[in-house]
C-alpha positions as CSV (number, residue, x, y, z in Angstrom):
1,X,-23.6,-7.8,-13.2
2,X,-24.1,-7.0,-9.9
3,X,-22.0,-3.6,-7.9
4,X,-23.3,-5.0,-4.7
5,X,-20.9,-7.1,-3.9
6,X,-17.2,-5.7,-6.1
7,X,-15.7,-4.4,-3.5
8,X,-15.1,-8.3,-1.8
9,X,-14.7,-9.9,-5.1
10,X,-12.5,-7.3,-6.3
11,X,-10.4,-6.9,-3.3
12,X,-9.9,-3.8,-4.1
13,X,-6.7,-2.8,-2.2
14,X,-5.3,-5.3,-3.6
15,X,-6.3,-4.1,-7.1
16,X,-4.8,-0.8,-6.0
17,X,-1.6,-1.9,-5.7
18,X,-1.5,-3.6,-9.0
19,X,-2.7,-1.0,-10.4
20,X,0.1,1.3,-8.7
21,X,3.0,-1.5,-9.9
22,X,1.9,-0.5,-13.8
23,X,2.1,3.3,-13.3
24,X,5.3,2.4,-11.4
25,X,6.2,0.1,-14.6
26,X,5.3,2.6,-16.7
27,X,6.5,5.6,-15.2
28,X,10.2,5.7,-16.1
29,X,9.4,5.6,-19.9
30,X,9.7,8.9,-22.1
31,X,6.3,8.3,-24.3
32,X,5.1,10.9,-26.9
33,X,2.1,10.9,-29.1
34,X,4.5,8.7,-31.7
35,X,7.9,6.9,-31.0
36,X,8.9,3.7,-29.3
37,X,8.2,5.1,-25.7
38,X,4.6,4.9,-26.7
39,X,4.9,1.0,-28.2
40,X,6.6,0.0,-25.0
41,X,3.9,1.1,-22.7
42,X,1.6,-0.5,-25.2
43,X,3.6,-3.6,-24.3
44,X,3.1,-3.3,-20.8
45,X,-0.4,-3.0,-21.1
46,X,-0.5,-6.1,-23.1
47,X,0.9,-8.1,-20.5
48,X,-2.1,-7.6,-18.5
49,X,-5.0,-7.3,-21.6
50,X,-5.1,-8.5,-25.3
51,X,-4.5,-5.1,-26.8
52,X,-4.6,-5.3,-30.8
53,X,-2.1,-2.7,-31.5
54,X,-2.8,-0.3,-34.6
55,X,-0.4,1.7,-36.6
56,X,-1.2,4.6,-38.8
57,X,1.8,5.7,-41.3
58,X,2.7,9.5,-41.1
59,X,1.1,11.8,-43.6
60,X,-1.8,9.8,-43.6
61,X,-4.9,12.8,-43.9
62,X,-7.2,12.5,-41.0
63,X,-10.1,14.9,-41.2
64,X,-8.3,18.3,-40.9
65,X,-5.1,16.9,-39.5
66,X,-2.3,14.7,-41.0
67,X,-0.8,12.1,-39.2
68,X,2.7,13.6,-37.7
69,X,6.1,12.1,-38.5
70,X,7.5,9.8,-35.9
71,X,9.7,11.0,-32.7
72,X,12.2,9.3,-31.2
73,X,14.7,10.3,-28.3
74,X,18.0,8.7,-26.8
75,X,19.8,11.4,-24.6
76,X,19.8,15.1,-24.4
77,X,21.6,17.3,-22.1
78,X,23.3,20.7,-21.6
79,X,26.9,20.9,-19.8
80,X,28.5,23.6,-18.7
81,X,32.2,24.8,-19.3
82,X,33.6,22.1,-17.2
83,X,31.8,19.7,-18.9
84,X,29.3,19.1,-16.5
85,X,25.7,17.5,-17.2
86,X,23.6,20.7,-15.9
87,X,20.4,19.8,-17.4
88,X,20.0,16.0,-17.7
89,X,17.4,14.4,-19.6
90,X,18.5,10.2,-17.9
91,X,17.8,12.0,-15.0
92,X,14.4,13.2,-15.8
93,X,12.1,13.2,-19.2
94,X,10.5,16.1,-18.6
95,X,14.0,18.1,-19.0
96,X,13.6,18.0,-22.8
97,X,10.8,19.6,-24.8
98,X,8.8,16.4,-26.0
99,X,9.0,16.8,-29.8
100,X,12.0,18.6,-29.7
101,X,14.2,18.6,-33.1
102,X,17.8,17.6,-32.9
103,X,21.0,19.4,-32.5
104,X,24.3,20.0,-31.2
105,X,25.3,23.6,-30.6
106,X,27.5,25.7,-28.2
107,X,26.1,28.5,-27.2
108,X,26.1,31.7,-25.0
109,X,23.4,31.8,-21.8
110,X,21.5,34.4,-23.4
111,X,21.0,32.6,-26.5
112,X,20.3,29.0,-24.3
113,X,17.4,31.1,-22.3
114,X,15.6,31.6,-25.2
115,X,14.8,27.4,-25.5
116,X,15.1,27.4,-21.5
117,X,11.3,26.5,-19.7
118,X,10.8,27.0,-16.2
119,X,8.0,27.7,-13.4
120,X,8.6,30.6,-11.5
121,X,5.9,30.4,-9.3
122,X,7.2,27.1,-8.2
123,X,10.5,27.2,-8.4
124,X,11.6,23.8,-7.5
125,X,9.4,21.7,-10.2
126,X,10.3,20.7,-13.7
127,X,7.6,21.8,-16.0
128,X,6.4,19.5,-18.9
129,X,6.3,21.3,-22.4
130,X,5.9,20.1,-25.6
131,X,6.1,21.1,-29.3
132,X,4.3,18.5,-31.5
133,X,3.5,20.7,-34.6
134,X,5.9,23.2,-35.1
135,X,9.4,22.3,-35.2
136,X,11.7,23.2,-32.4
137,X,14.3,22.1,-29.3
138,X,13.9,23.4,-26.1
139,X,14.7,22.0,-22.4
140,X,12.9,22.7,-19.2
141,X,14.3,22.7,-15.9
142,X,13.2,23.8,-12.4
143,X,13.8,28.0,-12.3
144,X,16.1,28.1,-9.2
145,X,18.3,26.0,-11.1
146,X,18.5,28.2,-13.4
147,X,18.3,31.2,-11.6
148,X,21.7,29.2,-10.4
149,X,23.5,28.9,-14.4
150,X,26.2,31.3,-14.5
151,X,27.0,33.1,-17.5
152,X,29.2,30.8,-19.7
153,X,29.3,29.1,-23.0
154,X,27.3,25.7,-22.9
155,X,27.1,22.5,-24.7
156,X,23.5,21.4,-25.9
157,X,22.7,18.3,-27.5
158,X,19.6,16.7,-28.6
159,X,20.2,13.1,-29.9
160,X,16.7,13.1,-31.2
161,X,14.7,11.6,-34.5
162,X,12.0,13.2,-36.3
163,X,11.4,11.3,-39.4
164,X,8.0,9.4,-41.5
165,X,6.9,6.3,-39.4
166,X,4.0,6.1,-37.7
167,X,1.3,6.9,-35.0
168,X,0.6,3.8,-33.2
169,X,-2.5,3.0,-30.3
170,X,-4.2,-0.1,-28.9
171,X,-7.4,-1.4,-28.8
172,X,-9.3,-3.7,-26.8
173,X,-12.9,-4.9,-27.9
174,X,-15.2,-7.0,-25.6
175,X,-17.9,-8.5,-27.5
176,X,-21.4,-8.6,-25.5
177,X,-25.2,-9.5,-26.1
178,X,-25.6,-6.7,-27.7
179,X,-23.6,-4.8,-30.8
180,X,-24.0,-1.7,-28.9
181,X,-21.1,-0.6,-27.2
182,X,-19.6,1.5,-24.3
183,X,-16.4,3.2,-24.8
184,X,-13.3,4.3,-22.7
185,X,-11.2,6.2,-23.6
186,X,-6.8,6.9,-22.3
187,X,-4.6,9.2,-23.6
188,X,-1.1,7.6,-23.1
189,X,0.9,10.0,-24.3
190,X,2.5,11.7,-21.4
191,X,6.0,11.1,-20.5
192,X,6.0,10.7,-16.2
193,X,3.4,12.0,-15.1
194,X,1.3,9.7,-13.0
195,X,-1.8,11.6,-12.4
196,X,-2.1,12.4,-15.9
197,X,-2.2,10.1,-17.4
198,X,-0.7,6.6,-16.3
199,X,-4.0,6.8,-13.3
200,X,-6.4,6.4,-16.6
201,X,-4.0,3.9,-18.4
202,X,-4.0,1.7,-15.0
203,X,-8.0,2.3,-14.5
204,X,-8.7,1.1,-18.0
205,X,-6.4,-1.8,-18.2
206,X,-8.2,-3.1,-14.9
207,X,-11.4,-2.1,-15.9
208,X,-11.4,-4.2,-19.0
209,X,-9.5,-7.1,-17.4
210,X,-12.2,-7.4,-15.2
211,X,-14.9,-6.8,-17.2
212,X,-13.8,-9.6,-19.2
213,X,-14.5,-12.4,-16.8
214,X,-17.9,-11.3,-16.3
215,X,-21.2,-11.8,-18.4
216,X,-22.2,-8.5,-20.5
217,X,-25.4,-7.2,-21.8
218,X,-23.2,-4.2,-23.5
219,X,-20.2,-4.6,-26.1
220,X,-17.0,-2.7,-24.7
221,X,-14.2,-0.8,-26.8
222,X,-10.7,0.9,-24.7
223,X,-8.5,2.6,-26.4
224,X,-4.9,3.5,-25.3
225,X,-4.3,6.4,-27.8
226,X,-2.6,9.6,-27.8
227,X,-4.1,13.0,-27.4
228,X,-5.7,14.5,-29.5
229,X,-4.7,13.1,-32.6
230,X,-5.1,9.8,-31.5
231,X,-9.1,10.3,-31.1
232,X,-8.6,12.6,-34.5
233,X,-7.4,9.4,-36.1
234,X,-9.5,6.5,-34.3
235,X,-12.8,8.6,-35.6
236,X,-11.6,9.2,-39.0
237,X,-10.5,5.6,-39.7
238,X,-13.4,4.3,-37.8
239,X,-16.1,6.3,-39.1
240,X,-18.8,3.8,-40.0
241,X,-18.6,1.5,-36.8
242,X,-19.1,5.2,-34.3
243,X,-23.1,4.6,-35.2
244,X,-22.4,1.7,-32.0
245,X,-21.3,3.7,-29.2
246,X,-24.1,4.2,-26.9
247,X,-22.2,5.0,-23.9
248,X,-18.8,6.3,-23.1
249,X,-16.1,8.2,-20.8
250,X,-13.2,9.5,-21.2
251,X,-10.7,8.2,-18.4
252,X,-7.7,10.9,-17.0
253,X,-6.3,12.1,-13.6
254,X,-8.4,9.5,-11.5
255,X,-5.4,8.5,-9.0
256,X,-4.8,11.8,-7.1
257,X,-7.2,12.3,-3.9
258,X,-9.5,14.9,-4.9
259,X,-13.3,14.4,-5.2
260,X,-14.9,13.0,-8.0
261,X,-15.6,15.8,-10.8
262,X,-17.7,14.3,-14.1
263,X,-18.2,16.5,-17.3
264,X,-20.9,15.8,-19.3
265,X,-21.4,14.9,-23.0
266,X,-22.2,17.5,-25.1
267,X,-25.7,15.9,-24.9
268,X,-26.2,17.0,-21.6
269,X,-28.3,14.2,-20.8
270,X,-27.1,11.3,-22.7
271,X,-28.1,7.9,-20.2
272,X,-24.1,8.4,-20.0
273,X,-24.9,11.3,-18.0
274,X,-27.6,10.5,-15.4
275,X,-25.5,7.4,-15.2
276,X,-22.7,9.0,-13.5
277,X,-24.6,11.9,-11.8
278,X,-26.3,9.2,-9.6
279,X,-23.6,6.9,-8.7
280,X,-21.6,10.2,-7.4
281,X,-24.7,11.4,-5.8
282,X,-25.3,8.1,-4.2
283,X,-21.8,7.6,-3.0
284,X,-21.9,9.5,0.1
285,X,-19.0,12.1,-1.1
286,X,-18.6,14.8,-1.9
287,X,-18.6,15.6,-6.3
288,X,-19.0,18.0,-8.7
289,X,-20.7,18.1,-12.5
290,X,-19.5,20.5,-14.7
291,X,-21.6,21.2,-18.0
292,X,-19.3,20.3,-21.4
293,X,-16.8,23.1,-22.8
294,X,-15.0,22.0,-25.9
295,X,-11.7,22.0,-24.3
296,X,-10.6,19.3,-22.2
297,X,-9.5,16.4,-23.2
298,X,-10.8,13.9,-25.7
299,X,-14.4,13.9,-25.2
300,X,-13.9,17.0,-27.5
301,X,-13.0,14.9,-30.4
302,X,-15.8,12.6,-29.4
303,X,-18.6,15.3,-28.9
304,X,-17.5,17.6,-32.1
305,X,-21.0,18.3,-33.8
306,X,-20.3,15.7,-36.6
307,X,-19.9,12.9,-33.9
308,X,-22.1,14.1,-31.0
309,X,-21.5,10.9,-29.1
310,X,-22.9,10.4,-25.6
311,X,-19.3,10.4,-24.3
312,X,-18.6,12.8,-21.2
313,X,-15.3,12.6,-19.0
314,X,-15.0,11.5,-15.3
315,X,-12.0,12.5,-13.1
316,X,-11.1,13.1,-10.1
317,X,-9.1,16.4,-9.8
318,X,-9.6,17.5,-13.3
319,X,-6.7,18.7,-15.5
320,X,-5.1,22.0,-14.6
321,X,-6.9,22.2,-11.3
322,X,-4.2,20.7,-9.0
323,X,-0.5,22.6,-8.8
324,X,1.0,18.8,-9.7
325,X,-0.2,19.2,-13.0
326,X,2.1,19.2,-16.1
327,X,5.1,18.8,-13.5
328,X,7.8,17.1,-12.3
329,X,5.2,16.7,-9.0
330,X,2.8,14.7,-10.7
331,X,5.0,11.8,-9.5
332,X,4.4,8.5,-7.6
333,X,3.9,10.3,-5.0
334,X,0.3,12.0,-6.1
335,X,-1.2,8.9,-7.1
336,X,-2.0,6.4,-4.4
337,X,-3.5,2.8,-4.4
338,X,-6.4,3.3,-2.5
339,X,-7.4,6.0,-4.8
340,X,-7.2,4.1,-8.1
341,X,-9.4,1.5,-6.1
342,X,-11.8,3.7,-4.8
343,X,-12.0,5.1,-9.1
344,X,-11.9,1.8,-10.5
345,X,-15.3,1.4,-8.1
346,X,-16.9,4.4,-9.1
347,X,-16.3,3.6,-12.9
348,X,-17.8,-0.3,-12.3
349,X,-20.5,1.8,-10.2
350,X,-21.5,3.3,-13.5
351,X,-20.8,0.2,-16.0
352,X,-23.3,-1.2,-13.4
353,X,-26.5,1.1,-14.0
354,X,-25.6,1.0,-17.8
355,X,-25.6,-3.0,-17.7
356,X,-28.8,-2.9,-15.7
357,X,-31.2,0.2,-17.0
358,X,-33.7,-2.4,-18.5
359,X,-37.2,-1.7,-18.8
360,X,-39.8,-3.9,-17.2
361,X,-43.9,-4.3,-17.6
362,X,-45.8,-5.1,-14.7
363,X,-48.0,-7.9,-15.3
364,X,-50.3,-7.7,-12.3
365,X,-51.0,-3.8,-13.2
366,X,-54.4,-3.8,-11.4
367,X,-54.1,-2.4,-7.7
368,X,-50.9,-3.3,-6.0
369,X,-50.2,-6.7,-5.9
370,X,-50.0,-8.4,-2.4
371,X,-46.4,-8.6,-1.1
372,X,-46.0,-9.7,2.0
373,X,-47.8,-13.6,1.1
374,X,-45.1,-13.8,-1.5
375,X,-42.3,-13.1,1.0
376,X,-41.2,-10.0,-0.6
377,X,-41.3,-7.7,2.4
378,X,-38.4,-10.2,4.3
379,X,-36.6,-11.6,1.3
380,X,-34.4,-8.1,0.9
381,X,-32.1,-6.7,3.4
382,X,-32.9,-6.7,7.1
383,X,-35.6,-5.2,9.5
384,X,-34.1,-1.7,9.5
385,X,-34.3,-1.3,5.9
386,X,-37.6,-2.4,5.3
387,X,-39.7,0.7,4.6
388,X,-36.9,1.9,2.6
389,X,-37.5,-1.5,0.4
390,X,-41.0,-1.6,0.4
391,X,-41.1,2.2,-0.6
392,X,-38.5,0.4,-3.6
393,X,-41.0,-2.3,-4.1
394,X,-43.9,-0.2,-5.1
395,X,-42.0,2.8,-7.1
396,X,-40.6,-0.2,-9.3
397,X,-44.3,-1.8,-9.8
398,X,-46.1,1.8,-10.2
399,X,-43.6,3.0,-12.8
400,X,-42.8,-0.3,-15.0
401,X,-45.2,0.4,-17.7
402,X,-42.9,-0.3,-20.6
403,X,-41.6,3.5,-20.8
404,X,-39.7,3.9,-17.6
405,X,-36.6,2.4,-17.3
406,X,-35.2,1.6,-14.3
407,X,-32.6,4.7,-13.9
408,X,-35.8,6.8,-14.1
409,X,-37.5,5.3,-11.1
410,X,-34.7,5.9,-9.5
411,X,-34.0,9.0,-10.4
412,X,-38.1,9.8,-9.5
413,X,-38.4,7.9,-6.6
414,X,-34.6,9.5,-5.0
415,X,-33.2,6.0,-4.3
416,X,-30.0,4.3,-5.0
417,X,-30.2,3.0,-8.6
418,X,-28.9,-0.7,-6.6
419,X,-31.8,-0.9,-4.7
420,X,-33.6,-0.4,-7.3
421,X,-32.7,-2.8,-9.2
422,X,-32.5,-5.5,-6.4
423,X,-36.5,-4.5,-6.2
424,X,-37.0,-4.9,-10.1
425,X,-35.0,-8.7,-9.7
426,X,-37.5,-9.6,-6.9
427,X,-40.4,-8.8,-8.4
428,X,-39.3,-10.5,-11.5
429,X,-38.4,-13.7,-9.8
430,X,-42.3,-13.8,-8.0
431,X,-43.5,-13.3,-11.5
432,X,-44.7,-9.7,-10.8
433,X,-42.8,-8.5,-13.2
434,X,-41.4,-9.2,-17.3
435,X,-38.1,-7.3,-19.4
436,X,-39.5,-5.8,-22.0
437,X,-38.0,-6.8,-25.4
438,X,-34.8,-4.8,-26.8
């Protein structure tokens, strides 16, 4: 695999915009961590990848947690005395309290304020609430409307289901050379919001649909789950196989424009790690790294002490960082094609160095070998670059000993991990150099 030349082959803009039509597709849908809004968008992800869908019957134990009983909405609303829809949940999702139990009820203001959720601080967005393990009803709505409901008797319905079914995800595995695998990771769980999370459901359908037309040294696993509970489950019934993942990333809020922000494995310096710390540094923007916390998003499940997978989280703006977030603004607006492209890169950036961190042994170890009467010296880039590729050239040959894999010399010599390895292939071609065995 080669990152040199993705951005022709990929046509990335175009790849945007497909990208943006599946949020779009998927964006109307009220999902929940159960229900049929969460099978559907399973569906539409289908249609682009072979996603094996999984279901997981409620009550089932897993680890500390039990598996919750199935939701299910068809309309909700509150109407004032003249029968008005006031609060609409066709209009918008986020109106009802995902989780919410059901009823039918008249009631006073006061007593309707008491269920009512709203953001004062900006007053014109619907905020998204939800109430997954404690049973109640509540609707949110923006607060000048309703600073705006007068004081009368309303009518509030929930036509709502809470009853045993299931938790359902998907799951797409791409066998490689090797039975060692790479991970990533979508929650798919929240209802409209674009940014968080239909970006990382779009990334990683494209990711893998792309990943699957090319050769791989690596095994890769997605998984379209919902959060929290859906890693809590996947790990628990999946407990023998974890022993594979090598590598992996957590995938959320990579379509709004912010920079690039990673968080590391709990490792700290997992190959996961440097991995992504180099393709941001070498990217020419600017990033950030943050050191792990456990509390975040999945890569908590995935980094709890009795898993301590390499498995760290790369965003753009990260959660709760961006005033969109967990609102009626984290809309089709936020996310934009060019910016899933330019994430979709940055994540094939880093399958990239993971694909090609091989170690090498160099075979003529004796004095440097002379490069120019093999060519080498001409064969890579053009005249400008040269000294940068012959200062390439000898970092690889000094440093493949059979201990020093070829992140490493990048890392010690300060160049691009690509150039790097473009070195390593020359050298191996002219017989200066030999992969040392898995």
């Amino acid at each position: 695999m080669n990152i040199a030349n993705l951005r022709s082959t990929l046509e990335l803009n175009e790849i945007g915009r497909e990208m943006y039509r599946l949020i779009t597709d998927l964006y109307p849908i009220c999902r929940s961590i159960t229900g049929d809004g969460f099978r559907e968008s399973l569906s539409l992800v289908k249609n682009q990848i072979p996603l094996r869908l999984h279901e997981v019957p409620s009550g089932t134990p897993v680890f500390d947690w039990v598996v919750p009983k199935e939701w299910n909405i068809k309309d909700a609303y509150i109407k004032n005395a003249q029968g008005e829809r006031v609060v609409d949940f066709k209009q918008s999702n986020l109106h009802v309290v995902n989780y919410s139990t059901p009823m039918k009820a008249s009631m006073s203001l006061a007593e309707l304020k008491e269920h009512l959720f709203s953001l004062p601080d900006q007053p014109d967005l619907i905020p998204y609430r939800t109430s997954y393990y404690k049973e109640n009803w509540g609707f949110c709505l923006s607060h000048r409307q309703l600073l705006e409901l007068p004081d009368e008797t309303y009518e509030v319905a929930i036509e709502s289901s809470l009853r045993d079914g299931s938790l359902s995800y998907g799951e797409y595995f791409l066998p490689g050379e090797s039975a060692d695998e790479v991970l990533f990771s979508c929650h798919c769980c929240h209802p409209s919001l674009c940014n968080d999370n239909l970006s990382g459901v779009a990334v990683v359908t494209f990711l893998a649909k792309y990943l699957s037309s090319l050769p791989r040294r690596y095994s890769y696993r997605f998984l379209f789950i919902p959060g929290t509970i859906g890693a809590i489950t996947w790990l628990c019934l999946n407990e023998n196989r974890v022993s594979k993942i090598k590598h992996g990333l957590v995938v959320a809020c990579v379509g709004d424009p912010g920079k690039f922000t990673y968080k590391k494995s709990r490792q700290g310096q997992a190959e996961i790690d440097r991995a992504v710390a180099h393709v941001l540094k070498h990217a020419g923007q600017d990033y950030e790294i943050l050191e792990f916390s456990p509390y975040g998003y999945d890569e908590r499940q995935f980094c709890s002490p009795g898993f301590n997978l390499p498995v760290g989280s790369l965003t753009r703006t990260p959660h709760g960082r961006y005033p969109e977030y967990h609102t009626s603004a984290d809309n089709l607006d936020l996310v934009q094609p060019v910016y899933l492209a330019e994430s979709l890169f940055r994540y094939l950036a880093v399958i990239n160095v993971l694909e090609n961190n091989q170690k090498f042994v160099n075979l003529n170890p004796k004095c440097e070998p002379q490069l120019g009467k093999r060519g080498l010296y001409g064969t890579i880039g053009g005249q400008k670059e040269a000294k940068t590729i012959e200062l390439a050239l000898l970092w690889v040959l000094n440093l493949s000993d059979g201990s020093h894999a070829l992140l490493d010399i990048a890392e010690r010599a300060s160049l691009n991990f690509e150039l790097i390895h473009t070195a390593a292939t020359a050298l191996e071609q002219h017989g200066l150099l030999e992969k040392c065995l898995p």
